[in-house]
ZAMI-949384 format. One record per residue (C-alpha): residue number from 1; x, y, z. Coordinates in steps of 0.1 Angstrom, whole numbers, plus 5000, padded with zeros to 4 digits. Example, Ala and Ser with C-alpha at 12.3 -4.5 7.8 and 13.67 -1.06 7.14 Angstrom:
% residues 2
REC     k     c1     c2     c3
REC     1   5123   4955   5078
REC     2   5137   4989   5071
//
This chain:
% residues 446
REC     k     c1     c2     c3
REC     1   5000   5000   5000
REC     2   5014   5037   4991
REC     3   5018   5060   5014
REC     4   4988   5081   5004
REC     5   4967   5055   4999
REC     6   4966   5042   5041
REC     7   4950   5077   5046
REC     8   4922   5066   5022
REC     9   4930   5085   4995
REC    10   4944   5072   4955
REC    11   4977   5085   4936
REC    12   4962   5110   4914
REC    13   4993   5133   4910
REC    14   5024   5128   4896
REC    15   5058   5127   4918
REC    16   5086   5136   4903
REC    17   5099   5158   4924
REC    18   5131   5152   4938
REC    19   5147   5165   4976
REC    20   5170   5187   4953
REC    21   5136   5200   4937
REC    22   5117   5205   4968
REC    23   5142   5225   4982
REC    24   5147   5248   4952
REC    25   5109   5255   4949
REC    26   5111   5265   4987
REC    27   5140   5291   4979
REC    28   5116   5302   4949
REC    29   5084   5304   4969
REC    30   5103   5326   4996
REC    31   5123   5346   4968
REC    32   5159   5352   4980
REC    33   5154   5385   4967
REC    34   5122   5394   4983
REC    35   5132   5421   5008
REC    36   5139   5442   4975
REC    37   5102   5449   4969
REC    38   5089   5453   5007
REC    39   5129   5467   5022
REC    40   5108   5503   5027
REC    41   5076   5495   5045
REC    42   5096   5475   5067
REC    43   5123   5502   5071
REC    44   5096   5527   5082
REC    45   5080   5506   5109
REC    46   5110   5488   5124
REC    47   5127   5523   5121
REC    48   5153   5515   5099
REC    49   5164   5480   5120
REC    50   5154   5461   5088
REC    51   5178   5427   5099
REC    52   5162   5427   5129
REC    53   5129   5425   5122
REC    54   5138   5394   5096
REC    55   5159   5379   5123
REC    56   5129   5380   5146
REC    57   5109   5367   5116
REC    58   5132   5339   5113
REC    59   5131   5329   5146
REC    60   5097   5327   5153
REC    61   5097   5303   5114
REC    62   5121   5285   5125
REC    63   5102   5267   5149
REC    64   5069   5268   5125
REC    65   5094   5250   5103
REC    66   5100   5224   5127
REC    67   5063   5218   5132
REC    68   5059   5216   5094
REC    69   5085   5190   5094
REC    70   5072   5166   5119
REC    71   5032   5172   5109
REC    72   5043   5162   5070
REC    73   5065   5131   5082
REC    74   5029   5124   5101
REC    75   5005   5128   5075
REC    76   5026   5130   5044
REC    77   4996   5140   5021
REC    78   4987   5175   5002
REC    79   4966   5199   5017
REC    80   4993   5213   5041
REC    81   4979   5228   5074
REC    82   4944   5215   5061
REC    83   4952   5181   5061
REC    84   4977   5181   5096
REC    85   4947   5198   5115
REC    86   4919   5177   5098
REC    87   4942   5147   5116
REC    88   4960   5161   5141
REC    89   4933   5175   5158
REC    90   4896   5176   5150
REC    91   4878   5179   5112
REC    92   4862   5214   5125
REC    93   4899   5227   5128
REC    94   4909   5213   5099
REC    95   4884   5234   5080
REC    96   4887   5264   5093
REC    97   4929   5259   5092
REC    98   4921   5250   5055
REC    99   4902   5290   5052
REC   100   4927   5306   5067
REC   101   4956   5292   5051
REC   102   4937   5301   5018
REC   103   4938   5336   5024
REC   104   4976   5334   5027
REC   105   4979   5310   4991
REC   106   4950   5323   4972
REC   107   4959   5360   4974
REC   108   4995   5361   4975
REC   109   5000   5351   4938
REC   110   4981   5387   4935
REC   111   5003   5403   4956
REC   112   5032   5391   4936
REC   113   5017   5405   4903
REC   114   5016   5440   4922
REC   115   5051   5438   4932
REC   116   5060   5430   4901
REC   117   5037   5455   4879
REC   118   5050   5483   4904
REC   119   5089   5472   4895
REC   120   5084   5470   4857
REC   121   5064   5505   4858
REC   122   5093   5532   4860
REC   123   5108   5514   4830
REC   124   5081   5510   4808
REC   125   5054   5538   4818
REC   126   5033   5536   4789
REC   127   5020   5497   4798
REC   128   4997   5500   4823
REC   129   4997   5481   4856
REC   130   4969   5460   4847
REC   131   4981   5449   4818
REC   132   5011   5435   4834
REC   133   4992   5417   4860
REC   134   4974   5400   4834
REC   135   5004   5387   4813
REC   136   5018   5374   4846
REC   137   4985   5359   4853
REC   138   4983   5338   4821
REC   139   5020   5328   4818
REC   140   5017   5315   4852
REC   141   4985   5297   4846
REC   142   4997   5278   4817
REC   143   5031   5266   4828
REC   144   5013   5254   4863
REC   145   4987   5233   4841
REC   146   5017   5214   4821
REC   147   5029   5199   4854
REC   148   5049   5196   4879
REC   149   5080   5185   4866
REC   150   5083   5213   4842
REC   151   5077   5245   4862
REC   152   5105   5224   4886
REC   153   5131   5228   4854
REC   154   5121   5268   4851
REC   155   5125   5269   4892
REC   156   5159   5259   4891
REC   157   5167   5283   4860
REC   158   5149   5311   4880
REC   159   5165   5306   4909
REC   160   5200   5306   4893
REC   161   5189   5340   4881
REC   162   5179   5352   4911
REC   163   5211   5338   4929
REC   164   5235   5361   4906
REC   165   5213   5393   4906
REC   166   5216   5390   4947
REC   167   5256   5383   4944
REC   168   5257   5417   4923
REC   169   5240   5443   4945
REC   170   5260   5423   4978
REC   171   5296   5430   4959
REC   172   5287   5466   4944
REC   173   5267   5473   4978
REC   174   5298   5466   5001
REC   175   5324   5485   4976
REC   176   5305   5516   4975
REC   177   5300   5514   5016
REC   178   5334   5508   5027
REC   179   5340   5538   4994
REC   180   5324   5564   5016
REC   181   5289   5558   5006
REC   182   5262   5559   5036
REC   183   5277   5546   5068
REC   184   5313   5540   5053
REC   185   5310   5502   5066
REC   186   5286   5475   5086
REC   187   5273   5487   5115
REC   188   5253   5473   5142
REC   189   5225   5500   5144
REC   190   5202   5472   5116
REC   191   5205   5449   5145
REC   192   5197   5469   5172
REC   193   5200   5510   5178
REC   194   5194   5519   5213
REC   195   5182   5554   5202
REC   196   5150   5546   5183
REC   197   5147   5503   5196
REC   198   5111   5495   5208
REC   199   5107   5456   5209
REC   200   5067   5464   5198
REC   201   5074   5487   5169
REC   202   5099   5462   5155
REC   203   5077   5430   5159
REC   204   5049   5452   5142
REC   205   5075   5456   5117
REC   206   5079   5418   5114
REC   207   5047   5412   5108
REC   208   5058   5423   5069
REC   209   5091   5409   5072
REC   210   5072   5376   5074
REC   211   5056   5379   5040
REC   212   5095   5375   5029
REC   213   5095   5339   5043
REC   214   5059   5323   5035
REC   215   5068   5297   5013
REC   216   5090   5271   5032
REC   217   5054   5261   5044
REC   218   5044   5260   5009
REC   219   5070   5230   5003
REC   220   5042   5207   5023
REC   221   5016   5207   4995
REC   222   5033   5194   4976
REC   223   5037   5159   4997
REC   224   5024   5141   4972
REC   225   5042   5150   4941
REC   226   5071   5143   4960
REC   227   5094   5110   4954
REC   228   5116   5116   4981
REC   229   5098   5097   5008
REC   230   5081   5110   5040
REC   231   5116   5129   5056
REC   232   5120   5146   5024
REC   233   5095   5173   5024
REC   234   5110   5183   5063
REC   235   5147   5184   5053
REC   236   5137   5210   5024
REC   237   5116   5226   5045
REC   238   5141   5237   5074
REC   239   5171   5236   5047
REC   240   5154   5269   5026
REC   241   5145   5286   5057
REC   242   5177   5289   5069
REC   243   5194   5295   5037
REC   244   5169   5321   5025
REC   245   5170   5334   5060
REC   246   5208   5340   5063
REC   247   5204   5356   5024
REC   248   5180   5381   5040
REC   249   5199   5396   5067
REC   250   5232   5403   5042
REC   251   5211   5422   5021
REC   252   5191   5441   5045
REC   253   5223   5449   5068
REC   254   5239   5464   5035
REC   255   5210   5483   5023
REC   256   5205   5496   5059
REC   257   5240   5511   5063
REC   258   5241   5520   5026
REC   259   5209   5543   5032
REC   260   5218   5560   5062
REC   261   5210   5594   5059
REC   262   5189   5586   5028
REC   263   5152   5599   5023
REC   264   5132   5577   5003
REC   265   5107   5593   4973
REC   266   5085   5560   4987
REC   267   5087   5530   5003
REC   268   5080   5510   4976
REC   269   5109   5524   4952
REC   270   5135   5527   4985
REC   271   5156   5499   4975
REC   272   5159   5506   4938
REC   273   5170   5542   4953
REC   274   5195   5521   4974
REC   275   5209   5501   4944
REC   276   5212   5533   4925
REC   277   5232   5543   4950
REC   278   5257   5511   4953
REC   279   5260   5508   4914
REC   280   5246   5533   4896
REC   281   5214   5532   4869
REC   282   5225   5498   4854
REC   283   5222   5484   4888
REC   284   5190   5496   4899
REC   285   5176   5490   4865
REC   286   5190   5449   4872
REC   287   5168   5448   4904
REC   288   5141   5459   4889
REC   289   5140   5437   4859
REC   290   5148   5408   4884
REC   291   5121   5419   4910
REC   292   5097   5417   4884
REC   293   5104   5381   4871
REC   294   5111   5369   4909
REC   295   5072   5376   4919
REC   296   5057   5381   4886
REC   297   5066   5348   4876
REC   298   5088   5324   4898
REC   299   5074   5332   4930
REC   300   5037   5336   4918
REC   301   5042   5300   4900
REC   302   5057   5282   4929
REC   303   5023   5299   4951
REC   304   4998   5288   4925
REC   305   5010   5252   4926
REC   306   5005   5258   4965
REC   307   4972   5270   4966
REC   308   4958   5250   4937
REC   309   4964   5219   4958
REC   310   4951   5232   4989
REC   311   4917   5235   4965
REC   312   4924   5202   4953
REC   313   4927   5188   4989
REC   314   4896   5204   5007
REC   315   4876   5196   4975
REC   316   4887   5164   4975
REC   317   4874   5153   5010
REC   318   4839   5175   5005
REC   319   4846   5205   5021
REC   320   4846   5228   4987
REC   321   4830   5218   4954
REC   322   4843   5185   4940
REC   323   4846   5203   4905
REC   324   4879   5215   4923
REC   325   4897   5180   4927
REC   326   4894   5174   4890
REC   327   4926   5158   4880
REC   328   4941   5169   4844
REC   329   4938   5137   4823
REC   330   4974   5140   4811
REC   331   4990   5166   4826
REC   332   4977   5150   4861
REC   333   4976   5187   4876
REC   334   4946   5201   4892
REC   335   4938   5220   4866
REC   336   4903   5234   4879
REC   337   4912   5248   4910
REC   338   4945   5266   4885
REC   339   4920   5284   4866
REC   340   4903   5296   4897
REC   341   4933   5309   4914
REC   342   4940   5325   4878
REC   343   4908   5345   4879
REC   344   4909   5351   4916
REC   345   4939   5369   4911
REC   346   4931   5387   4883
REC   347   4902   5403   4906
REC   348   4924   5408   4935
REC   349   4955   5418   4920
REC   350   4934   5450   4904
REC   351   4917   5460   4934
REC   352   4945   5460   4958
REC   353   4967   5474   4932
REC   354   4971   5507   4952
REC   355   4968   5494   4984
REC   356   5003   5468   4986
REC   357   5008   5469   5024
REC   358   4974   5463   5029
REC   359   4976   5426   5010
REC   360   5010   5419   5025
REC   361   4994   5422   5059
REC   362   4960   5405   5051
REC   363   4982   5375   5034
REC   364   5002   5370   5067
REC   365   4971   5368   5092
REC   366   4960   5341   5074
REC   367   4990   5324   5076
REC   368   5001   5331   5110
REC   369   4968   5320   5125
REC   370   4973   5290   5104
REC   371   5011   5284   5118
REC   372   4995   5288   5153
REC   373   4968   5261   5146
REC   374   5000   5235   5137
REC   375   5016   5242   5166
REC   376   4989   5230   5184
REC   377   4985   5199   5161
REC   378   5021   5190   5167
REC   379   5015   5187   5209
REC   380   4980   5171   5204
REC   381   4989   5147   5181
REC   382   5028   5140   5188
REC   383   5032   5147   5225
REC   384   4993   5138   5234
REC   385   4978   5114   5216
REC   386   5009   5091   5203
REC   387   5029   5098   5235
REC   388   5063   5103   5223
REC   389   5082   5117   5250
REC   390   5100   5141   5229
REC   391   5097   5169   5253
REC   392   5121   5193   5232
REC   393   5104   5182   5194
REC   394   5068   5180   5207
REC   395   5059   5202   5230
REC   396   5091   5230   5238
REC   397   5094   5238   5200
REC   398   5056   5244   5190
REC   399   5052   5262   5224
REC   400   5078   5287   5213
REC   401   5069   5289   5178
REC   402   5029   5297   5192
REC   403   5044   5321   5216
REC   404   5062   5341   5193
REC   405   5035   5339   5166
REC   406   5011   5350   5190
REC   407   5028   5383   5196
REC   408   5033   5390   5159
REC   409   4994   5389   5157
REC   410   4989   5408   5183
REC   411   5013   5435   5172
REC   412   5002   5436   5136
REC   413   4980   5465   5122
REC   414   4947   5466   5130
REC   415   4930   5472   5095
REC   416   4946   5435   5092
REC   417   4932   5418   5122
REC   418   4899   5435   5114
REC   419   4899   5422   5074
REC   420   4912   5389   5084
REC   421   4884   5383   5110
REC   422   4857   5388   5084
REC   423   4873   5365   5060
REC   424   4869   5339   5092
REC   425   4831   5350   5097
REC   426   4828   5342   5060
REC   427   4840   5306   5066
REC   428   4817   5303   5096
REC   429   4786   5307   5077
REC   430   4800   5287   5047
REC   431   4811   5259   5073
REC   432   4773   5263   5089
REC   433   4755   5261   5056
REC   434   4776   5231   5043
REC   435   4773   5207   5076
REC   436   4734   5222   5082
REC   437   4714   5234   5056
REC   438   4733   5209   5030
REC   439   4743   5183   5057
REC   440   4775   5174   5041
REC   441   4797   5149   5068
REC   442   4820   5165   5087
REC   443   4841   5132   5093
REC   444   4868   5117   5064
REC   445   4852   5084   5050
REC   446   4885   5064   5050
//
């Protein structure tokens, strides 16, 4: 018997994806680059202490990492948080961890269209915003219905890109600072200035820093297109967070000393003003270009896989419409609940397109109230119910991880908290109409 097939469920997609894969559409999701497009908002709140606040960020995802890692050895099927809390805890959680982490998946591939319509604009001002976001939108689409094993070849190529681009602003960045430029070398004020530190202003500013890292979670959907065997999905999932991580905090510190003294036109064009400043045009016009095909197309990709499978999962046991689980004849992609994302983000990406920080926070409360649901799944069903005695894995960990979560939420901007709870209310009535008034089962027929 397969793996997937002891938690009642059939091979429908196709695994082909290696460790080496996993881990490189982990780096993808997460962007190595992805403090380019958010470096200012994150600069404002944190008040300039930009490493910190992704230091703090990694910290508290370290341990969410963990938890992923343990939960996916468990239950090694798609569906990520969905499936973990549907097991690990009670159906009614896994539902309502399933709505939540959808408003994390199914409107960050909008998000990334923004980011990346925003980049391309000062280069090309005659294409409108919109028209970007829609090219990005079909691209995307297409490549994610052909499979899994090809938008893994264009990952790796992506990545590569991204790689280089990151090793140019690093090398021109640290000549022009110890050349004069900004501070005249590394500091420690990005870590930690005494004059402007408040620990709640900079976990406020973490609460964006964490956008940078959502995707190492993103790695556990895809459990079952994996052929690396149940340890395979953890090992890629700590291994990018801590390599992403440590690429974060380089380029931040840089960009932070770089800038001192700097006043930025906005936040969303402060770091292009920064790599002006440590190479010239032809620098800032490379981050830009490479901003734009980061979101706009590798990162978006890697989160449309995420959240189509997510559909595909919920759908599949009943708790969204079954049209969603349809499984591509020969492409073996889920190639309904694609198109949906496609046209969800179509409609997102254009109403939010003014309004970036708002969808960067909205995206992270779903996921952090997701990340605080596993934690919980990893005590109940590791330290509780199986009774494993790991004291450190099982129950210090995911206690830490909730602790520090639970302060991010706490501290994050209220326009979030208040959007995010009425995407919750929204699942309450669907939940209460689908067990109710349409009496679907609640429980898995396995």
């Amino acid at each position: 018997m397969s793996s997937i097939e002891q938690f009642g469920y059939k091979e429908e997609l196709k695994r082909v994806l290696s460790t080496r894969d996993l881990l490189v559409y982990g780096m993808i999701f997460m962007v190595p680059i992805a403090p380019f497009a958010i470096f200012g908002f994150v600069w404002n709140d944190a008040k300039g202490m930009v490493p910190l606040a992704y230091l703090i960020g990694m910290f508290a995802m370290f341990f969410t990492a963990l938890s992923y890692a343990t939960m996916s050895e468990a239950f090694p099927v798609a569906g990520s948080v969905y499936s973990y809390a549907q097991r690990g805890l009670h159906e009614v959680a896994g539902f309502f961890s399933g709505w939540l982490i959808l408003l994390d998946y199914i409107l960050i591939p909008a998000l990334l269209y923004i980011v990346s319509a925003v980049a391309l604009q000062p280069m090309l001002p005659a294409v409108p915003a919109w028209a970007w976001i829609i090219g990005f939108i079909v691209f995307n689409g297409v490549v994610n219905l052909l499979g899994m094993q090809f938008t893994a070849r264009a990952n790796l190529v992506l990545l590569g890109i991204e790689l280089i681009v990151l090793a140019l602003f690093v090398g021109c960045g640290l000549v022009a600072l110890y050349s004069g430029q900004g501070a005249g070398h590394l500091t420690m004020k990005p870590l930690y200035n005494p004059a402007v530190f408040n620990l709640a202003t900079v976990v406020g500013a973490t609460s964006i820093a964490v956008l940078s890292f959502l995707g190492f979670d993103g790695i556990s959907t895809l459990s079952e297109d994996s052929n690396g065997g149940p340890k395979a999905i953890g090992r890629a999932t700590l291994l990018s967070l801590v390599l992403v991580g440590a690429l974060f905090l380089l380029q931040t510190w840089i960009a932070v000393d770089l800038s001192e003294g700097t006043s930025f036109k906005s936040p969303e064009t402060a770091f292009y003003e920064i790599s002006r400043m440590a190479g010239g045009v032809w620098l800032e016009r490379v981050v830009l270009i490479s901003v734009a095909l980061s979101s706009g197309v590798a990162n978006a990709m890697a989160a449309q896989a995420a959240v189509s499978r997510i559909l595909f999962a919920m759908a599949r046991d009943g708790k969204l419409p079954r049209i969603l689980a349809r499984i591509h004849p020969r492409y073996q992609t889920p190639y309904v609940s694609t198109v949906l994302v496609s046209a969800i983000s179509l409609v997102a990406g254009l109403y939010f397109l003014q309004h970036l920080d708002d969808l960067s926070r909205l995206v992270n409360f779903g996921a952090l109230c997701s990340f605080l649901v596993l934690h919980v799944c990893v005590v109940n069903h590791c330290f509780l119910r199986q009774r494993s005695g790991a004291w450190l894995r099982h129950l210090v960990s995911p206690l830490l991880g909730f602790t520090v979560i639970a302060y991010v939420l706490i501290e994050m901007d209220q326009r979030a908290k208040i959007m995010g709870l009425a995407w919750l209310a929204v699942g309450v009535v669907y939940y209460v109409v689908l067990t109710q008034v349409l009496k679907k089962p609640v429980t898995l027929e396995l």
